[in-house]
C-alpha positions as CSV (number, residue, x, y, z in Angstrom):
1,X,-91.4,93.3,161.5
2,X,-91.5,95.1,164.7
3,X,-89.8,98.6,164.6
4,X,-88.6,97.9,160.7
5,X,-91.4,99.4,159.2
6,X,-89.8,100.0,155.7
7,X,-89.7,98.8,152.0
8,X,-87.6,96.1,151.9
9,X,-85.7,97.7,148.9
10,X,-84.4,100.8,151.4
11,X,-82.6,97.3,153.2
12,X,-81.5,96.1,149.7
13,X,-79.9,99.5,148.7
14,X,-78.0,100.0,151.6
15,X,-76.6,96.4,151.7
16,X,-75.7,96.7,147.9
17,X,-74.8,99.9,147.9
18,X,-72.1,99.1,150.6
19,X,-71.2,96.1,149.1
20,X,-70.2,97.9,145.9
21,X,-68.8,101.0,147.3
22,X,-66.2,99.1,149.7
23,X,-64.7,97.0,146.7
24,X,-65.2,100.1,144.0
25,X,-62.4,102.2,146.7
26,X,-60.4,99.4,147.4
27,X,-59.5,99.2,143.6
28,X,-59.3,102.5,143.4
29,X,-57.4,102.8,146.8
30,X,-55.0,100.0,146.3
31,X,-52.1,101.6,144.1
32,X,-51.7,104.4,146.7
33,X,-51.5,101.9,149.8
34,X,-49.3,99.8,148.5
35,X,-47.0,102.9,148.0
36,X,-47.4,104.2,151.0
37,X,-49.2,102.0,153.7
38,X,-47.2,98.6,153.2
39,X,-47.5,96.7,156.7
40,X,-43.8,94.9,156.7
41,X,-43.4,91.4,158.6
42,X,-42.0,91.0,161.6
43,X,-41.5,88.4,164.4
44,X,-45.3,88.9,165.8
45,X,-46.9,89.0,162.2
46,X,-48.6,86.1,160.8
47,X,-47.6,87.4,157.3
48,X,-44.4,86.8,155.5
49,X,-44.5,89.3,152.7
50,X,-45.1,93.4,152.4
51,X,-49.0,93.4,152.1
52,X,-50.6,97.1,151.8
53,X,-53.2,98.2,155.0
54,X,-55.6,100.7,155.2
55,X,-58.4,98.9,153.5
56,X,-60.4,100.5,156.4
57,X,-60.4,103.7,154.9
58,X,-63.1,101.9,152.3
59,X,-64.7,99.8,154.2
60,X,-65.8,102.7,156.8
61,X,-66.5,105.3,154.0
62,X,-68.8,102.6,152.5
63,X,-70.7,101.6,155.8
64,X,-71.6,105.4,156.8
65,X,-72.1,106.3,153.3
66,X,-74.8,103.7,152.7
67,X,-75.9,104.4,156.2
68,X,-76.4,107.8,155.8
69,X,-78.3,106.8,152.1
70,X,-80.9,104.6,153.8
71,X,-81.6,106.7,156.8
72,X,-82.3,109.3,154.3
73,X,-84.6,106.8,152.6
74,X,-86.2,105.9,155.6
75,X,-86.7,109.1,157.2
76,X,-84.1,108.5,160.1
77,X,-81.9,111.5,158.9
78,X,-82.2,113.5,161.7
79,X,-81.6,110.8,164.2
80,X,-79.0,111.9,167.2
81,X,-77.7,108.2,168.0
82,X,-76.4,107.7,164.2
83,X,-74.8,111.3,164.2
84,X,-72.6,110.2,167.2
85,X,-71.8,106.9,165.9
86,X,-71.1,108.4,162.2
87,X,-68.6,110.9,164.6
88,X,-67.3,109.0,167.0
89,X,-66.6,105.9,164.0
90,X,-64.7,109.5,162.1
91,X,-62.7,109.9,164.9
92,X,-61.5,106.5,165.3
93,X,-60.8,106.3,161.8
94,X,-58.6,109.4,161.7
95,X,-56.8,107.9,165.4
96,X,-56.3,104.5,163.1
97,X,-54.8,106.5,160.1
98,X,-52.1,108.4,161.9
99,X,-51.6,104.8,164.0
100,X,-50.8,102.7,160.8
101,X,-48.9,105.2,159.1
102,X,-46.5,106.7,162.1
103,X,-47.4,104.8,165.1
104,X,-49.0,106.0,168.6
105,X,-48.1,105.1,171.7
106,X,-50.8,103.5,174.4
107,X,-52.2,106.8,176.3
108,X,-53.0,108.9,173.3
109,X,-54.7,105.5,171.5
110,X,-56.8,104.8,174.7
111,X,-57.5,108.5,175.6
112,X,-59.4,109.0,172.1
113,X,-60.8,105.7,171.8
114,X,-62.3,107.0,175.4
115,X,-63.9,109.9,173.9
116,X,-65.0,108.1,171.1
117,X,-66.6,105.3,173.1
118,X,-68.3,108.6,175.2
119,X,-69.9,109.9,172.1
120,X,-71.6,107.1,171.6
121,X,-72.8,107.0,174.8
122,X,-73.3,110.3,175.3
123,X,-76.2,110.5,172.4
124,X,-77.8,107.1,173.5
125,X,-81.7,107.9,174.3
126,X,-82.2,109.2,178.0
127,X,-84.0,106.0,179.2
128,X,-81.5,103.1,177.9
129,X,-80.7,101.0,180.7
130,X,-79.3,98.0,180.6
131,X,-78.9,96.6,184.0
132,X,-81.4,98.9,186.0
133,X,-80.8,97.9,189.5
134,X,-77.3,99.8,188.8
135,X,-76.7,103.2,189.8
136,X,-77.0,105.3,186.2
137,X,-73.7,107.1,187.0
138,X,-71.8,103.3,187.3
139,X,-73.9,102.0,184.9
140,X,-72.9,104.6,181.8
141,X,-69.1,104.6,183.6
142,X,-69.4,100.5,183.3
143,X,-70.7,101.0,179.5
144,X,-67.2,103.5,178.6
145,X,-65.1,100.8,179.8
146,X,-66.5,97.9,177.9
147,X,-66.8,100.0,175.1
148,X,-63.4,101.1,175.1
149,X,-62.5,97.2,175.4
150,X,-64.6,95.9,172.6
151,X,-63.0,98.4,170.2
152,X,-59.7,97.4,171.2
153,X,-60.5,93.5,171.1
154,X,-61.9,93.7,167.7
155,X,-58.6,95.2,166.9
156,X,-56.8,92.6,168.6
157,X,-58.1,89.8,166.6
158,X,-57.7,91.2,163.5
159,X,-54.1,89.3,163.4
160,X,-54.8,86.7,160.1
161,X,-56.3,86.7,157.5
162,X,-60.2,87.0,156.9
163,X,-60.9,87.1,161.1
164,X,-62.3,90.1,160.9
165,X,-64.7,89.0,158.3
166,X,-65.6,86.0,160.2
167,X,-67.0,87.7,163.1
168,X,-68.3,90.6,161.3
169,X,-70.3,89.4,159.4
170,X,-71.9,86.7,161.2
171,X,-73.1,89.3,164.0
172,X,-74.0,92.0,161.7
173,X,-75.9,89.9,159.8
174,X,-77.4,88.3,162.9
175,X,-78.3,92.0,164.4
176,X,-80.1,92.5,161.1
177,X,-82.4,89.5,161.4
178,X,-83.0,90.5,165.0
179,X,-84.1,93.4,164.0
180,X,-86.4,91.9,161.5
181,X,-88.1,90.8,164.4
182,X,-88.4,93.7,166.4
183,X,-85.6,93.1,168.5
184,X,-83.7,96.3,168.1
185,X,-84.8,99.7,166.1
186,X,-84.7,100.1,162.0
187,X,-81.2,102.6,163.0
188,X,-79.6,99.5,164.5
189,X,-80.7,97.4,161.2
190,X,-79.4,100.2,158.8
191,X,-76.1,99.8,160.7
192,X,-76.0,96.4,160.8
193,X,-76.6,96.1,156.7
194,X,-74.0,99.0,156.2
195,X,-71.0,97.1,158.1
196,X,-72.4,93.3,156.8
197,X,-72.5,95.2,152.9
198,X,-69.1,96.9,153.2
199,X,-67.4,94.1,155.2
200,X,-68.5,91.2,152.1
201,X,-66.9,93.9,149.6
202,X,-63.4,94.1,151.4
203,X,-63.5,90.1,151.9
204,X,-62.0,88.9,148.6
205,X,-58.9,91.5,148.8
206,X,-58.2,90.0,152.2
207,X,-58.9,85.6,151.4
208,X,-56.3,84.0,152.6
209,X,-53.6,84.9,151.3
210,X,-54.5,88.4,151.7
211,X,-54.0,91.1,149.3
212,X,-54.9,94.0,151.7
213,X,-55.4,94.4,155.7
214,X,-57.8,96.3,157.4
215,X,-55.7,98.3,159.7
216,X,-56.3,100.0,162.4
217,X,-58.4,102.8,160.3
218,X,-60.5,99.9,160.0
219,X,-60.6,97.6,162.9
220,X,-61.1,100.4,165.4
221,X,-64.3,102.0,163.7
222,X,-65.3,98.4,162.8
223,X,-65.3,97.7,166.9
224,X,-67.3,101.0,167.6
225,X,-70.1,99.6,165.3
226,X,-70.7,96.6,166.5
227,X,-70.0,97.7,170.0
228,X,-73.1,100.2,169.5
229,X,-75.0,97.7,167.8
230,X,-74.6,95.1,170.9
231,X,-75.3,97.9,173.1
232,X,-78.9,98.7,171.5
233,X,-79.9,95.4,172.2
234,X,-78.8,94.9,175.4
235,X,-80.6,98.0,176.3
236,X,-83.5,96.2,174.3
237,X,-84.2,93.1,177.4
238,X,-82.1,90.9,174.8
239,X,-78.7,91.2,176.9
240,X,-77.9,87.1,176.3
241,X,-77.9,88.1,172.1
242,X,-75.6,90.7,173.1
243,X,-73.3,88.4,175.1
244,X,-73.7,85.3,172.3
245,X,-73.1,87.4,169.4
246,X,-69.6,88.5,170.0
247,X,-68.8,85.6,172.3
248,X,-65.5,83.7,170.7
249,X,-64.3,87.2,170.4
250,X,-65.2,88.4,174.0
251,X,-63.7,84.8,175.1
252,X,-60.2,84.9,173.4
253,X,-59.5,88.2,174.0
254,X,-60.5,88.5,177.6
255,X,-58.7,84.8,178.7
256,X,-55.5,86.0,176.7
257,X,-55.6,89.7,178.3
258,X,-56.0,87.7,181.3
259,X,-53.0,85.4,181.3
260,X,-51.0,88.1,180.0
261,X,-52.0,90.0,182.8
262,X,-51.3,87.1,185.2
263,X,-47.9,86.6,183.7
264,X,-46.9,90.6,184.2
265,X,-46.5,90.7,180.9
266,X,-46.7,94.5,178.6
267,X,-50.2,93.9,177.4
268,X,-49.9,97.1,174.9
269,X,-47.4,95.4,172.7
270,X,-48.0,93.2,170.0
271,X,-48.0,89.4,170.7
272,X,-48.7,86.0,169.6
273,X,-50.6,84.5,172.0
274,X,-54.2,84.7,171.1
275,X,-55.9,81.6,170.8
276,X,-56.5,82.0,167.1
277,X,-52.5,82.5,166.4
278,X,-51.2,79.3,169.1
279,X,-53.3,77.9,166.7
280,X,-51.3,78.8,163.0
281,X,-47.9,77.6,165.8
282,X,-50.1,74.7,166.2
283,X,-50.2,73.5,162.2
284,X,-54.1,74.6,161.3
285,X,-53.8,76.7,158.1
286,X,-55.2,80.1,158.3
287,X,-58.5,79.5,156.3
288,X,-58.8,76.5,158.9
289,X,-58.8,78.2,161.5
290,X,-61.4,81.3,160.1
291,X,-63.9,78.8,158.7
292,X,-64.2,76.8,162.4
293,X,-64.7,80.6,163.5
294,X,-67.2,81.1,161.3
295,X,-69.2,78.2,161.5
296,X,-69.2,78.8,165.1
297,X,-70.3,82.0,165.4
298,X,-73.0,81.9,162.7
299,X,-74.2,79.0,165.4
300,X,-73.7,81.6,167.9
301,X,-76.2,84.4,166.2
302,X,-78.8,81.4,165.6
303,X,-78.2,80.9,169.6
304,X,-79.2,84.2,169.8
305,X,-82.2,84.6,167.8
306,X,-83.5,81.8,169.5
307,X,-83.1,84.0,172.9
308,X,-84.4,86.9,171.5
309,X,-87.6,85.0,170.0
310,X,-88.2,83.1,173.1
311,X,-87.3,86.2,175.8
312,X,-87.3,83.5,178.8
313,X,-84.3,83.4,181.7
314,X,-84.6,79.8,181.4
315,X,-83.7,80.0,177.3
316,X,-81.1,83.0,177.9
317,X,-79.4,80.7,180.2
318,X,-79.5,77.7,178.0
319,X,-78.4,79.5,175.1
320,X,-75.8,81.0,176.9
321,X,-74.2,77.6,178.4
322,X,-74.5,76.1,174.7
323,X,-72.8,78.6,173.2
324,X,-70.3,78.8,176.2
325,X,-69.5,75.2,175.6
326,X,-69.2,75.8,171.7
327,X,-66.4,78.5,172.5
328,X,-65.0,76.4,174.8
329,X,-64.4,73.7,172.9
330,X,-62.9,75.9,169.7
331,X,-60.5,77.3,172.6
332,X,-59.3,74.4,173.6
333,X,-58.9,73.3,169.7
334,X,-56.9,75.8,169.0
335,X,-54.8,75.8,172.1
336,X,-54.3,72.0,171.8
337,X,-52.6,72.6,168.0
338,X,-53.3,70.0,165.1
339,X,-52.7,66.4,166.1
């Protein structure tokens, strides 16, 4: 078990316990967001009826909740890293609130997703390095930015139904296994089970088609996490799991921003053109297109186990290509429409 020296049932609880929590608020959440937090449908949606956001707000009160409960359990209470994560996920919450409800414009978003990002950063341990032959100072300034972009690419793809649940799930149940076998600390596992447990509570309010969104109170925290987690195992030697886990998300997102780019285009509004949306223009139904998602990134955590088992360059790079050629081809699936 590596650094996971615990009871198994400290695990259990904290998956459970999130798990129960998340749906528990949602039902008791719902009546007041459909009153006040209905997200209406307009020409970028992919909805076509009023459906109530803001099922963040549960799903992040359930994660640091149970997080909080098992490092308790486990005698990780007093740990700095999760305090900064438990904050900077608060602030991003609170950022994602005022966002749903009355709208922010790009600067403020970016400025306090920013600090956010440096909290986290800011209370990783003194020796994490990631690439070492990096200045530290570029290094840590390198680490902001791609922090800053995860959170915002997580919320970027949170545009149909179930997406979110898709990729969450697979990678934090795929950090939790690595961490099983000592591939990143019992903090990173406690995380991990939090966001997997409160993640598989919100999922039936938002099947396809969805009673509930996350919203940005949701996405944006939900981007921190996993950022973090991805981070600690980077910093770990296991930096092809970090770049397998999240990669259909890192690939979509970063080829779209790209062409957007190329094409001039106001990358801070809302669009269609993700790969994941040309492909609802293209005729796959939305459960389609989240169950090919799915399916490929649970093959993308077993991608990276098998790195982080065999810790080889020759293996990382393997993985890596195999997994780039997966995501390639679901790209090009999607962009090609049904036939």
């Amino acid at each position: 078990m590596g650094d996971v020296e615990v009871p198994w049932r400290v695990l259990a609880v904290v998956l459970l316990a999130a798990i129960a929590v998340s749906a528990g608020l949602i039902l008791a959440l719902r009546p007041l967001l459909v009153r006040y937090a209905l997200a209406r449908p307009n020409a970028r949606s992919s909805h076509a009826a009023p459906t109530p956001q803001g099922g963040g707000i549960a799903v992040v009160t359930a994660a640091l909740a149970s997080l909080w409960l098992g490092a308790a359990l486990a005698g990780l209470a007093g740990e700095t890293q999760l305090a900064g994560l438990t904050l900077a996920a608060a602030i991003l919450a609170l950022i994602g609130v005022v966002d749903d409800i009355r709208g922010l414009g790009p600067a403020p978003r970016l400025l306090v997703q920013a600090v956010a990002v440096g909290v986290v950063i800011a209370t990783l341990p003194s020796d994490v390095r990631i690439v070492p032959l990096l200045p530290r100072a570029l290094e840590w300034v390198l680490l902001l930015v791609g922090g800053v972009w995860f959170v915002n690419l997580v919320n970027f793809m949170d545009g149909i139904d179930w997406m979110t649940v898709a990729e969450t799930v697979p990678i934090a149940a795929g950090a939790a296994l690595l961490g099983l076998i000592g591939a990143v600390p019992l903090s990173t596992v406690l995380v991990a089970l939090a966001l997997l447990g409160a993640t598989i509570g919100f999922a039936p309010f938002n099947r396809p088609v969805a009673r509930l969104f996350l919203g940005d109170v949701g996405s944006l925290p939900i981007g921190l996490m996993l950022g973090w987690i991805l981070m600690v195992l980077a910093s770990r030697g296991h930096l092809a799991a970090a770049l397998l886990l999240p990669l259909y998300y890192l690939a979509d997102a970063t080829i779209t921003l790209a062409r957007r780019l190329a094409r001039r285009e106001a990358v801070w509004q809302a669009h269609r053109t993700h790969f994941y949306q040309r492909a609802t223009d293209g005729g796959f139904a939305v459960t389609e297109i989240v169950v090919r998602v799915f399916v490929l990134n649970i093959a993308l955590a077993t991608l990276a186990l098998v790195s982080a088992i065999e810790p080889d360059l020759r293996v990382d790079l393997a993985t890596l290509a195999l997994g780039g050629a997966l995501v390639a081809w679901l790209l090009g699936t999607f962009a090609r429409g049904k036939r």
